[in-house]
KEVOKOL-853397 format. One record per residue (C-alpha): residue number from 1; residue in one letter; x, y, z negated. Coordinates in steps of 0.2 Angstrom, whole numbers, plus 5000, padded with zeros to 4 digits. Layout:
<rec NUM; "A"; <X; Y; Z>>
...
This chain:
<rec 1; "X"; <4579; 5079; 4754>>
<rec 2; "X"; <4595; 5082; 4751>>
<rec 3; "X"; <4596; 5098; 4761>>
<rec 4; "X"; <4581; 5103; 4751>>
<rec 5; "X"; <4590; 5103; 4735>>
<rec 6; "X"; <4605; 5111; 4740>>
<rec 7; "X"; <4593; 5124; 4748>>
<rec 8; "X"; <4585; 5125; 4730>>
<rec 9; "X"; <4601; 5128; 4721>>
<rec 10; "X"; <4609; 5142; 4734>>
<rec 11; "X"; <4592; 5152; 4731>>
<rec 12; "X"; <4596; 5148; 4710>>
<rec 13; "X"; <4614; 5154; 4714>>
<rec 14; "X"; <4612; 5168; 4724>>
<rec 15; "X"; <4594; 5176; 4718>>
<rec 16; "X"; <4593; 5187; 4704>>
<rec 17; "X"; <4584; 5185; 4690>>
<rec 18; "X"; <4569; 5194; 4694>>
<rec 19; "X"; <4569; 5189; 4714>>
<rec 20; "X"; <4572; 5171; 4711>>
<rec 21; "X"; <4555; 5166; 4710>>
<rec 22; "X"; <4547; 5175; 4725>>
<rec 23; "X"; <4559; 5166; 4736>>
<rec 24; "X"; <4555; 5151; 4732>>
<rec 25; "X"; <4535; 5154; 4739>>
<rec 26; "X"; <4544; 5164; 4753>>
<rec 27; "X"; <4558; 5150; 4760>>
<rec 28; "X"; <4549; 5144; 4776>>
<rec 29; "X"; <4558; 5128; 4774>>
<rec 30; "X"; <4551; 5125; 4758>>
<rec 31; "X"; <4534; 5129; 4762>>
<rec 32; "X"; <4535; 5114; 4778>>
<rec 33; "X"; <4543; 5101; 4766>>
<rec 34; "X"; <4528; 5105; 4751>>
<rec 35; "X"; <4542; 5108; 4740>>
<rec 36; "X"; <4540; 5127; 4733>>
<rec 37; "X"; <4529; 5121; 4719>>
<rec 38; "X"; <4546; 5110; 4716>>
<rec 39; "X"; <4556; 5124; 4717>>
<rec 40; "X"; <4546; 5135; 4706>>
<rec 41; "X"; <4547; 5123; 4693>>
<rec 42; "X"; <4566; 5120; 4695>>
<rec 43; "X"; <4567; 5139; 4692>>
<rec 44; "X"; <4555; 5138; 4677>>
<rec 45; "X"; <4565; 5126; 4669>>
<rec 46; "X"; <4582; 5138; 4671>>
<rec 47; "X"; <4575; 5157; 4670>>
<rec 48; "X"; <4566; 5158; 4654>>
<rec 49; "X"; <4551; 5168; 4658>>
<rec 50; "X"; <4546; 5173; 4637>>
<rec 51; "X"; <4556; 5184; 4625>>
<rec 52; "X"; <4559; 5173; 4610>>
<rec 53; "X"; <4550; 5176; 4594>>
<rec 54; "X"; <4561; 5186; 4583>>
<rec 55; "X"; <4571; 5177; 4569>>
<rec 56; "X"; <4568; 5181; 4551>>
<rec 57; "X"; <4574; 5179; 4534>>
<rec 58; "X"; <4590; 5187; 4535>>
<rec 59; "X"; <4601; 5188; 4521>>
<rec 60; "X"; <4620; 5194; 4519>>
<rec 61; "X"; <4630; 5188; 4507>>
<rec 62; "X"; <4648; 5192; 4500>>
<rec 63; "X"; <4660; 5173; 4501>>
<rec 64; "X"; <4667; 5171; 4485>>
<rec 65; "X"; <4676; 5156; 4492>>
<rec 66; "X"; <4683; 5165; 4507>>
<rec 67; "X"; <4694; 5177; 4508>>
<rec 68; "X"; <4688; 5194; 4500>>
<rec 69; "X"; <4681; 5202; 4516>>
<rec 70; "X"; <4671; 5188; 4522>>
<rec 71; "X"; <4650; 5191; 4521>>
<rec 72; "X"; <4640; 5177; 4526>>
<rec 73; "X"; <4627; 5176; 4535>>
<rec 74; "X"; <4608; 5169; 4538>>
<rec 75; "X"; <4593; 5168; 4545>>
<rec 76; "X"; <4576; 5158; 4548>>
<rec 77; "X"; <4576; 5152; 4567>>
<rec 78; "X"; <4558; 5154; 4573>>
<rec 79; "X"; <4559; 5151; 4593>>
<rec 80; "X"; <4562; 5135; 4602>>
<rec 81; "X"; <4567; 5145; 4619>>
<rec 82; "X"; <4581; 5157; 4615>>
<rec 83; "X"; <4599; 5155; 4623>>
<rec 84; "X"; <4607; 5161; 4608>>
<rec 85; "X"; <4608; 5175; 4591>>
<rec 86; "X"; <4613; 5194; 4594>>
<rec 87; "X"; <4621; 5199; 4579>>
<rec 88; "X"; <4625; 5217; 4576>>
<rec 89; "X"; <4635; 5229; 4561>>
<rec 90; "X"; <4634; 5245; 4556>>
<rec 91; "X"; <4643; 5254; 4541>>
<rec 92; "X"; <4628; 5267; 4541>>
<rec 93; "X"; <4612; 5258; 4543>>
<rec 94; "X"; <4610; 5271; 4557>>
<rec 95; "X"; <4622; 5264; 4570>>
<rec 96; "X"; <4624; 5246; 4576>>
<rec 97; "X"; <4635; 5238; 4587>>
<rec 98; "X"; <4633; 5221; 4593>>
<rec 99; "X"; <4646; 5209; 4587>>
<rec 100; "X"; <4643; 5192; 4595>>
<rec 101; "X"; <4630; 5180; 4603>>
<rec 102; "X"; <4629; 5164; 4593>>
<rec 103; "X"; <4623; 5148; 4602>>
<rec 104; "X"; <4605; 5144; 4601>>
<rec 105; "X"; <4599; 5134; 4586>>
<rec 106; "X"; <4612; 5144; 4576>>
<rec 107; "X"; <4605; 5150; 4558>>
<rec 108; "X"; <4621; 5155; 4551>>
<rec 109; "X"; <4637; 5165; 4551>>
<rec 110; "X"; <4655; 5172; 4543>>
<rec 111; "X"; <4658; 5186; 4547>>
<rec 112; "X"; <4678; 5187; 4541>>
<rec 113; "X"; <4683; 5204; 4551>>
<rec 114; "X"; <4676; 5215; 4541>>
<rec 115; "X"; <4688; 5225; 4527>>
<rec 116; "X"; <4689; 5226; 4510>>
<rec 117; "X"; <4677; 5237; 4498>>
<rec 118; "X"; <4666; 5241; 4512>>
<rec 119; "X"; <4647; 5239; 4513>>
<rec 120; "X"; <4641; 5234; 4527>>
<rec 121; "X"; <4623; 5231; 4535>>
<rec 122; "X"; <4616; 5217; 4546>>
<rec 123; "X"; <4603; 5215; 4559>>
<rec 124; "X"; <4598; 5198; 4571>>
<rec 125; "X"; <4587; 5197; 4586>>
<rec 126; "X"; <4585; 5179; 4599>>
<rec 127; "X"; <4589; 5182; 4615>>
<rec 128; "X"; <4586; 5173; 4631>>
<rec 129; "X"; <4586; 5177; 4650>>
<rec 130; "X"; <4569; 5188; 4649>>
<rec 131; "X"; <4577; 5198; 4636>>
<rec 132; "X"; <4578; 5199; 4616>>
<rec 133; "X"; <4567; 5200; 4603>>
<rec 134; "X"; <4562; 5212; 4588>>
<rec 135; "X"; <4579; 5215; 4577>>
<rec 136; "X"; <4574; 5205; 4557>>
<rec 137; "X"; <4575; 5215; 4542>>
<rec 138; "X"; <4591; 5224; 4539>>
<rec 139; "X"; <4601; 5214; 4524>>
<rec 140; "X"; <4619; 5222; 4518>>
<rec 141; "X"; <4631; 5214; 4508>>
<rec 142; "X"; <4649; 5225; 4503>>
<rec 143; "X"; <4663; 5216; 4502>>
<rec 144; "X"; <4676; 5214; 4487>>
<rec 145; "X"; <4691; 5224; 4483>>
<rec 146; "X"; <4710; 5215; 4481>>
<rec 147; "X"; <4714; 5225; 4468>>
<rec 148; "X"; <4708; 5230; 4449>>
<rec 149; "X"; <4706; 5249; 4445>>
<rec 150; "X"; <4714; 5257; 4431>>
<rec 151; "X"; <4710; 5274; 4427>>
<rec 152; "X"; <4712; 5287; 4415>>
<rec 153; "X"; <4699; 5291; 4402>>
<rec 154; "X"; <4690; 5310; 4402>>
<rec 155; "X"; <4685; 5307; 4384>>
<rec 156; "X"; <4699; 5310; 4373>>
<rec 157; "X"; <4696; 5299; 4355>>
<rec 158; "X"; <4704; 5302; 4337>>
<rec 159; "X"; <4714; 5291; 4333>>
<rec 160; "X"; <4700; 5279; 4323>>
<rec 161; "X"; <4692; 5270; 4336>>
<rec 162; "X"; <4689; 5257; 4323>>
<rec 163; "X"; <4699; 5246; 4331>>
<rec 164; "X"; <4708; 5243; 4348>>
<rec 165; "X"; <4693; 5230; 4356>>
<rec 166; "X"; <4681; 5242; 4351>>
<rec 167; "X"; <4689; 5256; 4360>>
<rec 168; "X"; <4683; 5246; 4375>>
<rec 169; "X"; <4665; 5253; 4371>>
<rec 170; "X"; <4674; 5272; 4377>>
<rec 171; "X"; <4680; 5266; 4393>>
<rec 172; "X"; <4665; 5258; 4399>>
<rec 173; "X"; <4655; 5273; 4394>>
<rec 174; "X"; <4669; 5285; 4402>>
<rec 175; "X"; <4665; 5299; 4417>>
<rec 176; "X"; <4680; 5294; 4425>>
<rec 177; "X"; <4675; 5276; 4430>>
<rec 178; "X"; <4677; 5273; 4448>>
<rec 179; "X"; <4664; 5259; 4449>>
<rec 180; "X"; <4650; 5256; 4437>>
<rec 181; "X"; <4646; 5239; 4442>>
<rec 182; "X"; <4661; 5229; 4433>>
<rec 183; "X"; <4671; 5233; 4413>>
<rec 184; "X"; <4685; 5238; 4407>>
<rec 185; "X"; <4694; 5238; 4391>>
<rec 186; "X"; <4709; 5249; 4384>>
<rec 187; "X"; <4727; 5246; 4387>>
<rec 188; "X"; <4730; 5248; 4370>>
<rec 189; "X"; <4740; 5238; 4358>>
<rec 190; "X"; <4736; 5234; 4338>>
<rec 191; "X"; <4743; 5219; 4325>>
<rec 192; "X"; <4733; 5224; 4313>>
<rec 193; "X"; <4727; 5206; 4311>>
<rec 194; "X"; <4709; 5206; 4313>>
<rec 195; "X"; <4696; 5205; 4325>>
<rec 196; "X"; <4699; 5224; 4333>>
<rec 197; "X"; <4718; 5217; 4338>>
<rec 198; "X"; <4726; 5216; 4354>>
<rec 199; "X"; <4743; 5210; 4358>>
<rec 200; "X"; <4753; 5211; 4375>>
<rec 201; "X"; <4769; 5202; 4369>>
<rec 202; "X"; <4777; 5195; 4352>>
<rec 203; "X"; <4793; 5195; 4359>>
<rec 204; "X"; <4801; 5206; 4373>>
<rec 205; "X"; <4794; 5206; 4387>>
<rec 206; "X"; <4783; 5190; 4385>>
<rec 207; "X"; <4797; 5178; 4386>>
<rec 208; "X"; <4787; 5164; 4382>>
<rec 209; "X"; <4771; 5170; 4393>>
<rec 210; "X"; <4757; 5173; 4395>>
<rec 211; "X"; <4753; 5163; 4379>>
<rec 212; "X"; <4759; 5179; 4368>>
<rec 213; "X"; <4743; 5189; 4373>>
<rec 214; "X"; <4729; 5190; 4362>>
<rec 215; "X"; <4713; 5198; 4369>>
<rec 216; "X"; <4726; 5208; 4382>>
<rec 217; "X"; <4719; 5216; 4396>>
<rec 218; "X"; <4730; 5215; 4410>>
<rec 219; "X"; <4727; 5201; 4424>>
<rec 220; "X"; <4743; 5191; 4431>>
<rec 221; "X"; <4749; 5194; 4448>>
<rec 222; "X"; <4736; 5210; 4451>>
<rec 223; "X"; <4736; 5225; 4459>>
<rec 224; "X"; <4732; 5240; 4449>>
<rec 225; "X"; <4725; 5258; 4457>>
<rec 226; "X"; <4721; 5273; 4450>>
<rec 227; "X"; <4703; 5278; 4451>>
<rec 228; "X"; <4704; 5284; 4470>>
<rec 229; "X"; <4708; 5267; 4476>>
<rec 230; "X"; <4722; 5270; 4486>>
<rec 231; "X"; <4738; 5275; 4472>>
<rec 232; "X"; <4745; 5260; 4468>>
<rec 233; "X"; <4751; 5258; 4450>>
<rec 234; "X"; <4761; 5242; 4451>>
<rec 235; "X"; <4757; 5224; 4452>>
<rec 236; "X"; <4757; 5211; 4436>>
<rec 237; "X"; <4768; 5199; 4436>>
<rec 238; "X"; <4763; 5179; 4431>>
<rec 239; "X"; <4763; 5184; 4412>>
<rec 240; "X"; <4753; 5199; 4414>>
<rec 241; "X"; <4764; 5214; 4412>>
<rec 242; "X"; <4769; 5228; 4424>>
<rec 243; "X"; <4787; 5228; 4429>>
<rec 244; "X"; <4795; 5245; 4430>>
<rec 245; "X"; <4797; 5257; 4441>>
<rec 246; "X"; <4779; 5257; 4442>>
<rec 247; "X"; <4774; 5262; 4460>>
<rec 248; "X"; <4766; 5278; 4452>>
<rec 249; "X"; <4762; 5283; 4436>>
<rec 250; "X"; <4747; 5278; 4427>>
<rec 251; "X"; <4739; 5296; 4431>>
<rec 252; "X"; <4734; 5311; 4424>>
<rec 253; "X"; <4733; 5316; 4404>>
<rec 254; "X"; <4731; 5330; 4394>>
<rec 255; "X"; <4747; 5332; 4387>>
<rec 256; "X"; <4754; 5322; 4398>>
<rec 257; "X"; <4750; 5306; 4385>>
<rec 258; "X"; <4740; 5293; 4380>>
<rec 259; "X"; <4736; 5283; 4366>>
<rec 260; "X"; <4745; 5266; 4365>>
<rec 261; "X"; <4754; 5257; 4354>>
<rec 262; "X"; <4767; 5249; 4363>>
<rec 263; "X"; <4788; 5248; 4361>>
<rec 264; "X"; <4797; 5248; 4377>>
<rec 265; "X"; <4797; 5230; 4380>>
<rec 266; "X"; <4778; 5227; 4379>>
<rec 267; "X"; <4781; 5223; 4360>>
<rec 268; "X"; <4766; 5231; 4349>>
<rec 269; "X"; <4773; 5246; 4339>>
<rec 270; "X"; <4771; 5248; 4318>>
<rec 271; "X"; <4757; 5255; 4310>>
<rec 272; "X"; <4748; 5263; 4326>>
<rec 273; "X"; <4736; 5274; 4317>>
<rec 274; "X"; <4731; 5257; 4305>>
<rec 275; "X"; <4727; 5247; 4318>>
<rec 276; "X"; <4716; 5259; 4328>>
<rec 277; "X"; <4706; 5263; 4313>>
<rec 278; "X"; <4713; 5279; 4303>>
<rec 279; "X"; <4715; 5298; 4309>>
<rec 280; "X"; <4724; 5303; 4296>>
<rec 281; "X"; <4742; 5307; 4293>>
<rec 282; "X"; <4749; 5291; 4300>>
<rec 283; "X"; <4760; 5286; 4318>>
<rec 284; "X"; <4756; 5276; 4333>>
<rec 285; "X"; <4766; 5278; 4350>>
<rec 286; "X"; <4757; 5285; 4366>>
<rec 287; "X"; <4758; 5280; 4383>>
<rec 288; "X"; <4767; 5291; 4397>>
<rec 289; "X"; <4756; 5297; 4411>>
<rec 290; "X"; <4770; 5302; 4421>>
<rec 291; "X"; <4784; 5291; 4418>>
<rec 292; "X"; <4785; 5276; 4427>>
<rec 293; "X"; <4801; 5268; 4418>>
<rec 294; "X"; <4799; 5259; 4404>>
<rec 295; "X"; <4798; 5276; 4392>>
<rec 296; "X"; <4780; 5274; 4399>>
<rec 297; "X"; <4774; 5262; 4387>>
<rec 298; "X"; <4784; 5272; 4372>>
<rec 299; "X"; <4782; 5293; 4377>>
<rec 300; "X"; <4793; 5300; 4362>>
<rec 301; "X"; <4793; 5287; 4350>>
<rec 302; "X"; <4778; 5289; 4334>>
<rec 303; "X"; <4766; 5302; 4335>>
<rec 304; "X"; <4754; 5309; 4322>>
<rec 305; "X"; <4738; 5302; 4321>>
<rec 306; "X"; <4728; 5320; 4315>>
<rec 307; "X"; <4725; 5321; 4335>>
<rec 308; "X"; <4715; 5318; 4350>>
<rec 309; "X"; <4722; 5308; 4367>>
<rec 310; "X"; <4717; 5301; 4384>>
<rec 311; "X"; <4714; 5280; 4385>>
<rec 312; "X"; <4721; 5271; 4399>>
<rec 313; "X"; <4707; 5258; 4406>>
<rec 314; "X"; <4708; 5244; 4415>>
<rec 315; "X"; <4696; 5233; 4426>>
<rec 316; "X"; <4692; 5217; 4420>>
């Protein structure tokens, strides 16, 4: 018996997959013993003879937990023979490339090599030995950016934006937004004590932090890039200012100047057209769009408010 076994497992071992099974009827040995309905079976219970039913239900899901470029995966497991999950990727929904083969049973993955700001789309089919199923619906998830966008406006406001929040309204209706899907408000600065005010500092440069701002706009420790998502403005440091040299100026204005409101040290500048709220014959400061010194947040010291100028956005 024992030389039967053996016997059975060199013909497992040495047989392909499609020629397994004739062997077994064909072995002289085994047909003597009665044992080829034995090996058949043996054969059964390792060569799956059935394409799995196809999974379904897949969904593709950006990890806010994780790290920013992880998508998660899953999927309803409808089989109870497949070996194991084909995944595949595409960045076109044309074009897919297998990434791995998960064990069977699975109904989940992370997918953390995928890079930032990219969509990506999704597809999963069981496999076995006889081959693999139907792919599932395609699902897409894009994952999210390490940095914040910040952008100059197209629109070029009077001075009277009737306030500095309500400025805001321009940049999330502005051409020039890079992404649709999030807001932005105005680097802009204003004391004029109400509701439309925004304070960066009320002493240089913060020195008691972060606790200065009121309704500011800048996030702490962030990344800032212009609106093609690769020039780097600067990082903010843990009170939410920029340190200068900036990495690049802010970008583009006409006249090479935007509406701002700021001294030098992040302090809010007199007047500034009455708190965002007057066109008239009055002074605010503008920001630089080509500094990248300090003299960026002060261009030439007051400025007339009888004029038009570029906003400075940022992503929230």
């Amino acid at each position: 018996m024992k030389k039967i076994i053996l016997l059975i497992a060199g013909l497992l071992m040495l047989s392909t997959l499609t020629s397994c099974m004739p062997k077994c009827g064909e072995n002289e040995e085994l047909k003597k013993s009665g044992l080829t309905g034995k090996c058949e079976a043996l054969v059964d219970s390792v060569v799956a003879t059935t394409i799995p039913t196809a999974p379904s239900s897949l969904t593709a899901t950006r990890d806010g937990t994780a790290p920013t470029t992880t998508i998660n995966l899953s999927w309803a497991d409808n089989s109870a023979d497949e070996s194991g999950f084909n995944i595949e990727r595409s960045l076109n929904n044309v074009t897919f490339t297998s990434m791995t083969v998960t064990a069977a049973s699975s109904t989940s993955y992370a997918d953390s090599s995928a890079s930032q700001n990219t969509l990506y789309y999704y597809r999963v089919s069981s496999v076995n030995s006889a081959g693999s199923s139907s792919y599932t619906a395609v699902a897409s998830a894009q994952t999210a950016r390490s940095f914040k966008y910040l952008f100059v406006s197209a629109s070029t406001p009077a001075a009277n934006m009737i306030g500095a929040t309500n400025s805001d309204s321009i940049c999330n209706a502005d051409a020039n937004r890079p992404d649709t899907s999030v807001t932005y408000k105005t680097l802009i600065a204003a004391t004029n004590g109400t509701a439309q005010s925004r304070t960066a500092c009320t002493s240089a440069n913060c020195s008691g932090g972060a606790s200065e701002h009121t309704r500011w706009v800048l996030a702490v420790n962030t990344e800032y890039r212009r609106a093609d998502a690769t020039t780097v403005i600067g990082t903010t440091n843990n009170a939410g200012l920029f340190t200068f040299p900036l990495t690049n100026s802010f970008g583009t204005c006409g006249g090479g100047a935007a509406w701002g409101g700021f001294a030098n040290d992040w302090t809010s500048a007199v007047n500034s057209c009455g708190g965002w709220t007057f066109g008239g014959v009055s002074n605010a400061t503008l920001l630089s769009c080509t500094d990248t010194s300090s003299t960026a947040l002060d261009k030439s010291g007051q400025t007339t408010c009888a004029t038009s100028h570029n906003l400075i956005c940022v992503e929230q």
